[in-house]
LOGUFI-305383 format. One line per field, with one value per residue (C-alpha): residue in three letters; x, y, z; residue number from 1. Coordinates in Angstrom, 1 decimal, padded with zeros to 4 digits, m for minus. Each point is the difference from the previous one (the first is absolute). Layout:
<sites>
residuo = [ala	...] .
east = [X	...] .
north = [Y	...] .
up = [Z	...] .
num = [NUM	...] .
</sites>
This chain:
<sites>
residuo = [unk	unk	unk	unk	unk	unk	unk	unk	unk	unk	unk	unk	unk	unk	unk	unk	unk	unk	unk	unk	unk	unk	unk	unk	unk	unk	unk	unk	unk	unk	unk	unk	unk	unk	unk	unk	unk	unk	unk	unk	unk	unk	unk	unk	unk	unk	unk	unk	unk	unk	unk	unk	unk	unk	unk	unk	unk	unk	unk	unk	unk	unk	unk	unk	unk	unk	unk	unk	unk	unk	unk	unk	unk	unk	unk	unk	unk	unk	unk	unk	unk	unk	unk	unk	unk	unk	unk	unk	unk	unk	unk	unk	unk	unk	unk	unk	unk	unk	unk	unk	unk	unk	unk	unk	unk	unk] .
east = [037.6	m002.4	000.8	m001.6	m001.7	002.6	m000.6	m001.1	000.0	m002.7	001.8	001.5	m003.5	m001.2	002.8	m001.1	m003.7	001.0	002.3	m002.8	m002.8	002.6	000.7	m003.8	m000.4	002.8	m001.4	m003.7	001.9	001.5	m003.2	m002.3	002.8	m000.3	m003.7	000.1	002.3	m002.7	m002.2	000.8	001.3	m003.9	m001.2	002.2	m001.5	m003.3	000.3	002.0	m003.0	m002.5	002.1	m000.1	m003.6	m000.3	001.8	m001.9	m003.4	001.4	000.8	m002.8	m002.0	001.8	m000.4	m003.4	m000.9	002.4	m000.2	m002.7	m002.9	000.9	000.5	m003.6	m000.9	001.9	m002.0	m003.1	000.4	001.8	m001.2	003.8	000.9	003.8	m001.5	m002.7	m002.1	001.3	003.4	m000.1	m001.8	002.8	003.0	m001.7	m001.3	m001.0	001.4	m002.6	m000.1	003.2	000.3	m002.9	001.5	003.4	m001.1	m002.3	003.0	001.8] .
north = [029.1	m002.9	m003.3	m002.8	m002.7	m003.1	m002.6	m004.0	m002.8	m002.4	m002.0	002.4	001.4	m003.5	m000.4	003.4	m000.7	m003.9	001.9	002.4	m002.8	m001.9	003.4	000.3	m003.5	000.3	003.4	m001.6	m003.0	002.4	001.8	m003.4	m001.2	003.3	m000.1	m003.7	001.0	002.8	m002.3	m002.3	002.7	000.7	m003.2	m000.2	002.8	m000.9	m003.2	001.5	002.7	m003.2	m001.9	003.0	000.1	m003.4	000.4	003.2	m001.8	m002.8	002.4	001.6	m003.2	m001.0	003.6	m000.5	m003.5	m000.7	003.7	002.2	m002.5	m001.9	003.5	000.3	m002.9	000.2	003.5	m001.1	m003.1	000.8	002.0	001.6	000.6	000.3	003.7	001.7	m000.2	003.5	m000.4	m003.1	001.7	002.8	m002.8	m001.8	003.1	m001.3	m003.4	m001.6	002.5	m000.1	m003.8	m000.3	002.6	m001.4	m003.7	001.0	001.0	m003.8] .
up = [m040.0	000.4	000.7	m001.3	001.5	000.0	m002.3	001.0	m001.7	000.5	002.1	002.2	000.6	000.7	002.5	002.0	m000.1	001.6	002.4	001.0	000.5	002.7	001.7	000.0	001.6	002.6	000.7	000.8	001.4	003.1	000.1	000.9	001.9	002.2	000.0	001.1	003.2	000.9	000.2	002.2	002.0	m000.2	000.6	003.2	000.8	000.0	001.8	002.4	000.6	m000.3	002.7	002.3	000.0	000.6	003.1	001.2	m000.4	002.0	002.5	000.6	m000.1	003.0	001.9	m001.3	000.9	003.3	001.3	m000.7	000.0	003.1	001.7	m001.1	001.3	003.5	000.0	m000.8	002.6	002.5	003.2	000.2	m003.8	m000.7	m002.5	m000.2	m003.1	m000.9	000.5	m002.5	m002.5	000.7	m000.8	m002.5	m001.8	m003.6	000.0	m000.8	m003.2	m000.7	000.2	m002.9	m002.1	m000.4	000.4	m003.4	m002.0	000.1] .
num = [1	2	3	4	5	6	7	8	9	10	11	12	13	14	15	16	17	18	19	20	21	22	23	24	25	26	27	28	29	30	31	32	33	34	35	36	37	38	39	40	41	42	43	44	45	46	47	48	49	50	51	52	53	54	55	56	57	58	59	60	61	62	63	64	65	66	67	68	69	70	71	72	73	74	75	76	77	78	79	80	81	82	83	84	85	86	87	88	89	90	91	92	93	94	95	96	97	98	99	100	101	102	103	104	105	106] .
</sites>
């Protein structure tokens, strides 16, 4: 036996396509809604990451600027330096490098 397809009226039909539109919209409305929370959870994200490197550049501008170039100095001036030139291009291996790369990315 095969069964046949049920029968609509007009209205009913009109009824179950208006149902199916506001499932449609609810359904998109949870989906944007989701995709909203992601991203501000990405957005924190990034200015959290932005923040960080903020603070690392500051840092190493002050090893750079209160440290390793008055060590430099002291060495080049003084009779008794507190390092040798080697062993301040041993700590401060790259700084200098590294300071420019990561101050370029702010």
């Amino acid at each position: 036996t095969s069964a046949t397809p049920p029968s609509y009226s007009h209205l009913q039909l009109k009824r179950i396509v208006k149902a199916q539109a506001q499932l449609r919209r609810h359904l998109a409305g949870q989906k944007l809604v989701k995709m909203i929370k992601q991203n501000k959870h990405r957005t924190k994200l990034i200015y959290e990451l932005v923040e960080t490197e903020k603070t690392y550049v500051s840092n190493l501008s002050v090893i750079l600027n209160l440290y390793y170039k008055q060590l430099e100095f002291n060495t080049s001036v003084s009779p008794n330096p507190y390092l040798t030139p080697e062993d301040i291009s041993t700590i401060f291996l790259n700084v200098q490098q590294i300071y420019n790369c990561h101050s370029s990315l702010l």
